[in-house]
C-alpha positions in Angstrom: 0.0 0.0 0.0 1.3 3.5 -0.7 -0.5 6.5 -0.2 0.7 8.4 -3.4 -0.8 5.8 -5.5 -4.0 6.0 -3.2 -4.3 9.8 -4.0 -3.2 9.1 -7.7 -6.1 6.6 -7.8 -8.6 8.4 -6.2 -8.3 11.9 -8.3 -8.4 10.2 -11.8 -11.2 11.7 -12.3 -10.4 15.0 -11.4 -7.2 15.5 -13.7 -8.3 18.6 -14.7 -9.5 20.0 -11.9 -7.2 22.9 -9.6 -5.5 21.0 -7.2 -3.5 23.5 -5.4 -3.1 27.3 -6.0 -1.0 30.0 -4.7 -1.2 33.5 -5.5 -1.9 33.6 -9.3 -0.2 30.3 -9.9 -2.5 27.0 -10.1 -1.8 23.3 -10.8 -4.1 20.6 -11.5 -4.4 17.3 -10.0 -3.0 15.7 -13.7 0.0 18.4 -13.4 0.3 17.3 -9.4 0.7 13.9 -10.0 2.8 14.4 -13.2 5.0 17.0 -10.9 5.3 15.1 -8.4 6.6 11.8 -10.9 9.1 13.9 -12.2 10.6 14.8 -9.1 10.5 11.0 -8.2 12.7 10.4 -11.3 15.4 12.7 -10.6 15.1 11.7 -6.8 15.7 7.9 -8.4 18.8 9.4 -10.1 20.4 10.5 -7.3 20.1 7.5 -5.0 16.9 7.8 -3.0 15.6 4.6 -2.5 13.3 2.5 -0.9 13.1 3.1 2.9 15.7 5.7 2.9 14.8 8.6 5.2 14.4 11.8 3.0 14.9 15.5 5.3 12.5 17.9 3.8 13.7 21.5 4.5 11.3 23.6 2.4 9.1 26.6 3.1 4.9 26.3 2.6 4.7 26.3 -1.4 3.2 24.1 -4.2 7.0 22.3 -4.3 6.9 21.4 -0.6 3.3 19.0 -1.6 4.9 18.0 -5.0 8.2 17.1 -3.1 6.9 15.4 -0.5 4.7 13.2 -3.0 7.7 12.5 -4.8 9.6 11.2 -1.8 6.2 9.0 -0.8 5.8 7.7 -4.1 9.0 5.9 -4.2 8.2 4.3 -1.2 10.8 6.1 0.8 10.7 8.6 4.3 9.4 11.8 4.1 10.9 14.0 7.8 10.5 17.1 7.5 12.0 20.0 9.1 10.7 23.0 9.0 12.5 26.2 7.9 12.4 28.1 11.9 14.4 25.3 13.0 18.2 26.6 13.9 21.5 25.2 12.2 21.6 23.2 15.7 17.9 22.0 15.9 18.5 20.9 12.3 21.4 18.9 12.8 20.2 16.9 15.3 17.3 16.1 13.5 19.5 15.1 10.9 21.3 13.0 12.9 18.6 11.2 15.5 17.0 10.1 12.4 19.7 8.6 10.6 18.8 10.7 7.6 20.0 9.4 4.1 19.4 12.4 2.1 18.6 16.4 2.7 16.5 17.7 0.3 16.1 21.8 0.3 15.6 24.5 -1.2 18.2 26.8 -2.3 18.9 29.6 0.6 17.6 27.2 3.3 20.8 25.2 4.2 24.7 25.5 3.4 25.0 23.9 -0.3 28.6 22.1 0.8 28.7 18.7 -0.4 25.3 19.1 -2.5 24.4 19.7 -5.6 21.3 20.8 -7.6 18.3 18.6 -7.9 17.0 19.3 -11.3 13.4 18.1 -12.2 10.8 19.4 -14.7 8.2 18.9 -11.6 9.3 22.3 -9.4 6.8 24.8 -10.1 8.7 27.9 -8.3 11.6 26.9 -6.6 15.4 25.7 -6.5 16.6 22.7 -4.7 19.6 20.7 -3.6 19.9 17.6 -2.6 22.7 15.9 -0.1 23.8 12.4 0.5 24.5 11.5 4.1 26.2 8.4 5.8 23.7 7.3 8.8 25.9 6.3 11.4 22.9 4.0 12.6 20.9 1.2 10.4 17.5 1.2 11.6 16.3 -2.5 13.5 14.2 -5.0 11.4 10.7 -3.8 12.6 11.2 -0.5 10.5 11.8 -2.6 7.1 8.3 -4.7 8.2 5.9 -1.7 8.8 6.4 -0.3 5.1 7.4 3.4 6.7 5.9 6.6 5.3 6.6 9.6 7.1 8.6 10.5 10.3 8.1 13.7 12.4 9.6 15.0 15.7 6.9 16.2 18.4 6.6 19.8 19.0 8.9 19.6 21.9 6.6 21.5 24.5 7.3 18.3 26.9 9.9 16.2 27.1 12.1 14.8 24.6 11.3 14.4 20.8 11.2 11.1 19.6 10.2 11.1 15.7 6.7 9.8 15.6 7.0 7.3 12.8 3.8 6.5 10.6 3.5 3.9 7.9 1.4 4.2 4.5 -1.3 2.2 6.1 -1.5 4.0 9.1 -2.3 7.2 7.0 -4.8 6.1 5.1 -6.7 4.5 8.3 -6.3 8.5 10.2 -7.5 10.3 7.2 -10.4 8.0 6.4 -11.0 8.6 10.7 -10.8 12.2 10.1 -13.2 12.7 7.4 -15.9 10.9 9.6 -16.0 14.8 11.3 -14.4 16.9 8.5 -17.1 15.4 5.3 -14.2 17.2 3.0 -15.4 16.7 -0.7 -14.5 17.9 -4.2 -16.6 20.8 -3.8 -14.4 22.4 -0.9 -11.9 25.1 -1.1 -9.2 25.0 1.7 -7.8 27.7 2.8 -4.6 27.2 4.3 -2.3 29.5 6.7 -0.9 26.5 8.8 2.7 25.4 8.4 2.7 22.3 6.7 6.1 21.1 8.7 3.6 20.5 11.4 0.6 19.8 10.1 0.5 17.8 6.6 -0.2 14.1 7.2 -4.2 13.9 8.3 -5.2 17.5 6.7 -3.3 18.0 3.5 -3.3 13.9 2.1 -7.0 13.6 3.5 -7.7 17.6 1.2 -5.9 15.4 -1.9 -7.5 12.6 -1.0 -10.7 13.9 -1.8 -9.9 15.8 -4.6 -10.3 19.3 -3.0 -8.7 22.7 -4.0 -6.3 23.4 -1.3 -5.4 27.7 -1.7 -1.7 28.4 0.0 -2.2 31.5 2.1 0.3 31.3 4.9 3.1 33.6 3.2 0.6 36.6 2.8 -1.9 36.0 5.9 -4.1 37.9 5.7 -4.1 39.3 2.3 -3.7 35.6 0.5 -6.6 34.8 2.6 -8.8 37.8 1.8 -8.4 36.6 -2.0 -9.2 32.9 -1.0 -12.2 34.2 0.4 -13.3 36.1 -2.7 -11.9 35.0 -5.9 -11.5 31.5 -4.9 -14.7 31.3 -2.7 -13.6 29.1 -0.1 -15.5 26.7 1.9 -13.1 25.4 4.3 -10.6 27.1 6.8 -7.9 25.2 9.0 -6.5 27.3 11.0 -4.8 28.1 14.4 -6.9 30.5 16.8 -4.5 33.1 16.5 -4.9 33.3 12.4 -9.1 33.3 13.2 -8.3 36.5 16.1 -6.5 38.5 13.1 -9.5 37.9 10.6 -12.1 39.0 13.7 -10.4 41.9 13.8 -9.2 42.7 10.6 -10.8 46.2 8.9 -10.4 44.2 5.3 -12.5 41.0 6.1 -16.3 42.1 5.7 -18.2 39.4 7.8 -20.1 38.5 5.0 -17.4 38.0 2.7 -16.9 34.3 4.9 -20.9 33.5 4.0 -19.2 30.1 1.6 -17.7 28.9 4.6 -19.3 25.8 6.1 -16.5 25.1 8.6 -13.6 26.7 10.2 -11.9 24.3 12.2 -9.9 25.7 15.0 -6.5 23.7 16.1 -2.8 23.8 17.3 -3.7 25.2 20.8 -6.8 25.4 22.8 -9.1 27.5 21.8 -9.8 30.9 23.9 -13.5 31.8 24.5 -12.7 35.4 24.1 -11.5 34.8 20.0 -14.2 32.4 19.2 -16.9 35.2 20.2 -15.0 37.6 18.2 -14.8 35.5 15.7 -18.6 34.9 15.9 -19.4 37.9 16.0 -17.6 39.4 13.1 -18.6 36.5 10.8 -21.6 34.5 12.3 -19.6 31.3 12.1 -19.1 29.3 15.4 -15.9 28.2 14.9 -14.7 24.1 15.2 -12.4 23.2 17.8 -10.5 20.4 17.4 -8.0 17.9 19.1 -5.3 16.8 17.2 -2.1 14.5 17.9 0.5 13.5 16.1 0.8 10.1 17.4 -3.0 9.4 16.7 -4.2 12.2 14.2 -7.7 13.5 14.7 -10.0 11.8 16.8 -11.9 15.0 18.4 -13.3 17.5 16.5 -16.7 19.5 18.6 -19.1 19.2 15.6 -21.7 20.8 18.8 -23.2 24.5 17.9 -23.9 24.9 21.4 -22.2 27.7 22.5 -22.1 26.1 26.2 -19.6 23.5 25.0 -16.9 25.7 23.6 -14.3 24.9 25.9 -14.4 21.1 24.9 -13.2 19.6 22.1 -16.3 17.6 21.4 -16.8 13.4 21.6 -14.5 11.3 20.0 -15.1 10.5 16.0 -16.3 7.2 15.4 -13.2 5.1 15.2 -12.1 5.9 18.1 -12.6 5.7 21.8 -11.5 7.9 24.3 -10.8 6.8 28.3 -9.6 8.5 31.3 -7.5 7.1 33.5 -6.4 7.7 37.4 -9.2 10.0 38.3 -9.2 12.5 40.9 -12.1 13.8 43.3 -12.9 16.2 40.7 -13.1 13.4 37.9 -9.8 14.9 36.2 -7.8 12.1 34.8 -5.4 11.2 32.0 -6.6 11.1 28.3 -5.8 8.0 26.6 -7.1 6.9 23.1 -7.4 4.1 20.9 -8.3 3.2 17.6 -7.6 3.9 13.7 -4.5 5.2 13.0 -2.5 5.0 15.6 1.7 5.5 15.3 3.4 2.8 14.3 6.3 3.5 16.3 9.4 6.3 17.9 12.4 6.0 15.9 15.1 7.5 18.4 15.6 5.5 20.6 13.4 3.0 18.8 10.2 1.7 20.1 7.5 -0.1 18.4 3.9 -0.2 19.0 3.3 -2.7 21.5 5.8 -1.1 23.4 4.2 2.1 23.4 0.4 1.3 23.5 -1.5 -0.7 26.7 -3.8 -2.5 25.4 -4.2 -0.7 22.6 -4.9 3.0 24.6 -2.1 5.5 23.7 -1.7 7.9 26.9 -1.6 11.3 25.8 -0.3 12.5 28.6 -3.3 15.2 28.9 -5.4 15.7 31.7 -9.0 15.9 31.0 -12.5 15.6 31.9 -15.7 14.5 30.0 -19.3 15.8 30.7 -22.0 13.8 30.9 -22.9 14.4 26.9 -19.6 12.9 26.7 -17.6 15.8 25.5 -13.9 16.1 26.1 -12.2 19.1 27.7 -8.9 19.2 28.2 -7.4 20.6 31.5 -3.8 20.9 30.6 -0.9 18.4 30.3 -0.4 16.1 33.1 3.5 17.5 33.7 2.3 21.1 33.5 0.2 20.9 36.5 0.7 23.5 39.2 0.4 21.3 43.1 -0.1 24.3 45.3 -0.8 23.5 48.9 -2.4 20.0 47.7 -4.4 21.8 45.3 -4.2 21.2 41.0 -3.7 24.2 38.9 -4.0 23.8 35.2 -2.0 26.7 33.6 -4.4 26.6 30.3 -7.4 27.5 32.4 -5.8 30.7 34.4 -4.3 31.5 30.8 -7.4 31.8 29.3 -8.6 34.2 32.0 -5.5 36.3 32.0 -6.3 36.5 28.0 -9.8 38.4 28.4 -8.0 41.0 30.5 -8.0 44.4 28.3 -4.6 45.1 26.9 -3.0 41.3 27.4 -1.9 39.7 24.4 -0.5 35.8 25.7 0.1 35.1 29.1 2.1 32.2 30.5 1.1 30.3 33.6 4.4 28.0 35.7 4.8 26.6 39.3 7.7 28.3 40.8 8.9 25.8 43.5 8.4 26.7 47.4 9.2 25.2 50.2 5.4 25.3 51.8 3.1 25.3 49.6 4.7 22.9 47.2 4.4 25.4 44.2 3.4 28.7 43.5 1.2 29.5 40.3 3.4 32.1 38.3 2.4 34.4 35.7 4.0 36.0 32.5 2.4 38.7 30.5 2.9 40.0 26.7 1.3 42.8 26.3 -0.9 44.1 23.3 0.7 46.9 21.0 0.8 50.0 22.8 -1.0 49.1 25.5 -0.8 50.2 29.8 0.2 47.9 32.0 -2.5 47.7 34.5 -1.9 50.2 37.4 0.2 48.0 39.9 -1.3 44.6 38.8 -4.3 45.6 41.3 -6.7 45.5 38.3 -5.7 42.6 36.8 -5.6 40.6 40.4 -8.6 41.7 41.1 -9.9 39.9 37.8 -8.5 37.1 38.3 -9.9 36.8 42.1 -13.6 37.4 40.3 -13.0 34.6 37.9 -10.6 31.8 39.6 -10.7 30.2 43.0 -8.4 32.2 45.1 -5.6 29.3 44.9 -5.5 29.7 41.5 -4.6 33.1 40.8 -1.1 33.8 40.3 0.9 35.1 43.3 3.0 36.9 41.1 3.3 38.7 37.8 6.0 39.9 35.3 6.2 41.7 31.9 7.8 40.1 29.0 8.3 41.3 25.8 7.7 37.7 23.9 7.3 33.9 25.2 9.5 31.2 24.1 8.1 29.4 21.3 8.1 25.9 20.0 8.7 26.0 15.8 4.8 25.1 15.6 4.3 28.0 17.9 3.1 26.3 21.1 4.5 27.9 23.9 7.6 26.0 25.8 6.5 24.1 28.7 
């Protein structure tokens, strides 16, 4: 099973329908696929083979999907590494991974020891390709799972491992996803997310179904603005940050997003305070969803009630959904099974009945479910605050701190103590231009009206930015 020829099968039909457009350039499905065989051929000149484990370092484009089809097709690795990482960040990747080959565009990486990878299939870009001697041979269980794709976590706990996937396992989580996201031919997807980090469930299942997938990250808003109007687009995916720009945006009319029949929300939980801006600006209650790299998609709140907006809605049919080591308040670990799942970590390597029990993955979120049986999540299980005995889940004093007038992004830690255990600490970015509040009183005072009185920080400090993971979660 390969997944490029499951994409090249299913859009047969659809050859001459657009397939991906950015700005005023536009391919069809019949020029994708062609594209993308091209590059395969030149790939097969240079060495890449099957199994070999192919670094992608490429910005969002039409050559980064074309690329990484190429690279799928021959039945070799896509990892891909996305263009914030540093020289450092890169290199480690490159080497915990055992990489055989760097593919990337020109400008992205020191050309020492490559050379140019010259294929009729790039639409807009340069790239070089380099051979590399892995100092390790992957064990016999990576030959037997027929590998597809391999990506590091985000990094906002622990240690990275690179999440590996197989073809099957891709086709089983975008089939799972679709049971919630219904895409079809007739959608437009506008995309603004960064596809080093999210390209497996959404942009294979968009293919998949023979959607037109519109590139808007590099001009946010303004690419956007364009999908909305001269592409008329049905679909967004989106983080909640892009969906606070558009609310507030003077160049987005609300009814200029009247095509729109979802705008799914996802990266990051989803603050109340943007999804009734966005609501109110275009009338659309926006789609939270849960997604993880080591199962894909299972949650996606499909609910129009605005009462459930701080969960992420039941779990999709395939898959189930139980929490485990329950406290008094019925808080307990999230752990899912069901289509999908990883295959395996590559670094150190760990296959899948060493990872799963009895089939449950533990996400290593803290959650509770309602009884409607919707899912919201409380916060990671290694980013709760103990104070005095008592739990604190940073996300939920975030998202209080976030409706205070003038604060941009706020940052919740346990500062150790001798006492209480912890302390629930606070770091504020402020919006443009804006006061701090006069000696914290106003914002304490807040915080006292909308937390229980353990929860609010007991202290508070300025900061001109948060430390950021490359997918732009905040560092845990």
């Amino acid at each position: 099973m390969n997944i490029f020829q499951t994409i090249k099968l299913e859009t047969a039909a659809f050859t001459g329908k657009p397939a991906v457009v950015k700005d005023s350039y536009s391919i069809t499905y019949g020029q994708l696929i062609l594209s993308a065989e091209l590059i395969a051929s030149s790939l097969k000149q240079s060495g890449v083979a099957q199994f070999h484990r192919i670094g992608l370092l490429c910005s969002d484009s039409l050559d980064y999907i074309t690329a990484s089809l190429a690279i799928l097709s021959l039945s070799a690795v896509v990892v891909p590494i996305s263009t914030d990482h540093t020289e450092n960040e890169i290199s480690d990747i490159l080497n915990k991974i055992s990489m055989d080959f760097l593919v990337f565009e020109k400008g992205s990486h020191g050309d020492e020891g490559a050379f140019s990878l010259i294929s009729k299939g790039f639409c807009t870009k340069e790239f070089y390709i380099k051979k590399r001697s892995p100092q390790e041979k992957p064990c016999d269980e990576y030959y037997r799972i027929n590998p597809a794709f391999i990506r590091f976590s985000s990094g906002t706990t622990g240690t990275s491992k690179g999440i590996v996937l197989s073809h099957e396992t891709i086709i089983d989580r975008t089939d799972a996803a679709d049971k919630g996201l219904k895409i079809t031919g007739e959608d437009t997807v506008l995309w603004v997310l960064s596809m080093s980090f999210h390209f497996v469930v959404t942009i294979l299942l968009f293919l998949r179904r023979a959607s037109t997938i519109v590139l808007c990250s590099s001009r946010f808003p303004e690419a956007l603005i364009d999908g909305l109007s001269k592409h008329n687009g049905t679909f967004i995916y989106a983080s909640p940050f892009h969906y606070s720009l558009l609310a507030k945006s003077d160049f987005i009319a609300g009814d200029s997003m009247k095509n729109i029949r979802m705008a799914v929300s996802t990266a990051m939980k989803l603050p109340e305070k943007i999804a009734d801006e966005f609501f109110d600006k275009s009338g659309i209650e926006l789609t939270e969803a849960y997604g993880i790299i080591e199962v894909g998609l299972p949650f996606i709140n499909l609910s129009k009630d605005k009462s459930k907006r701080n969960s992420v809605g039941r779990p999709l049919p395939d898959y189930e959904v139980a929490l485990f080591n329950l406290d008094e308040n019925k808080v307990g670990t999230i752990n899912i099974r069901g289509k999908g799942l990883l295959d395996a970590y590559f670094s150190p390597w760990q296959g899948r009945a060493g990872i799963l029990n009895d089939g449950w993955f533990n996400t290593g979120d803290l959650g509770k479910i309602d009884d409607a049986g919707f899912l919201t999540i409380m916060g990671r299980d290694k980013e709760v605050i103990n104070f005095a005995g008592m739990k604190v889940f940073p996300s939920e004093v975030e998202a209080v701190i976030n409706q205070f007038p003038g604060v941009k992004e706020s940052y919740v830690y346990g500062e150790n103590h001798s006492v209480y255990g912890q302390l629930p600490m606070a770091k504020l970015v402020l919006q443009n231009n804006a006061d701090a509040p006069n000696s914290l009183s106003d914002l304490r005072k807040y915080c006292y009206q909308k937390l229980a009185q353990y929860k609010v920080p007991k202290g508070f400090e300025y900061v001109s930015r948060l430390p950021k993971t490359a997918s732009g979660k905040i560092k845990r």
